[in-house]
N, C-alpha and C positions, 0 to 999 in steps of 0.2 A: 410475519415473523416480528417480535420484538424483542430486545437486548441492549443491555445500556452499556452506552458508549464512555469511554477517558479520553478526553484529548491532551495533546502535550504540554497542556500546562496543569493536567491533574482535575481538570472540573469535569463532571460527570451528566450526562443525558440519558433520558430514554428515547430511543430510535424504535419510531413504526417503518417496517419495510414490507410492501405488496407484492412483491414481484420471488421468485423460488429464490432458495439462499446461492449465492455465488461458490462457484468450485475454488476448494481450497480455503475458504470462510474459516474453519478452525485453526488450520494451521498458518495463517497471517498474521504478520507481526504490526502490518497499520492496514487501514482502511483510507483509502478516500471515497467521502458520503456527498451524492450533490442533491439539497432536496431543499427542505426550508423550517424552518423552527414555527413550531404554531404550538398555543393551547401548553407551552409547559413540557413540549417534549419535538425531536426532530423528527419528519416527515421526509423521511429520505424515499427519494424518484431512482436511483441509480447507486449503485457500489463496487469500484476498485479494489480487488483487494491485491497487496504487496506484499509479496510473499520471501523469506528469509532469504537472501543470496547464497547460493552453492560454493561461493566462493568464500564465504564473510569469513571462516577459517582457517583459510590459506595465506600464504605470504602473496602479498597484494603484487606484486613481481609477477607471479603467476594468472593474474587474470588478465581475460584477453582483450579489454579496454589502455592497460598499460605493456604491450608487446611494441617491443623499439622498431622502428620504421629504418630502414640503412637510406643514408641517400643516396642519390644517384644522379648521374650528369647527363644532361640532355643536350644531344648537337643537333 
């Protein structure tokens, strides 16, 4: 598979990748690629992909990383 890449700062590659495309590949909003740049274009061995948070349009209140802990006393 090849497809060329944008990274966060807007520069652009072409990515060789050998291996079947990863589930979810379309609908990802970043990639992490670990492979190596050679010849003009990256050689990607392996790919993360990160995919949109179910929560990203909710009131962030509601996701379950920020849910209040009560404390409690321990004797």
């Amino acid at each position: 598979m090849a497809f060329t890449a944008i990274d966060t700062l807007g520069d652009k590659v072409k990515v060789i990748y050998h291996s079947p495309k990863p589930e979810n590949f379309e609908l990802s909003e970043r990639l992490v690629m670990k492979g190596k740049y050679e010849e003009g274009q990256f050689v990607c061995q392996s790919i993360q992909t990160k995919c949109p948070s179910k929560y990203k349009d909710q009131d962030p209140s509601k996701h379950p990383g920020n849910k209040k802990i009560q404390p409690t006393t321990i004797r």
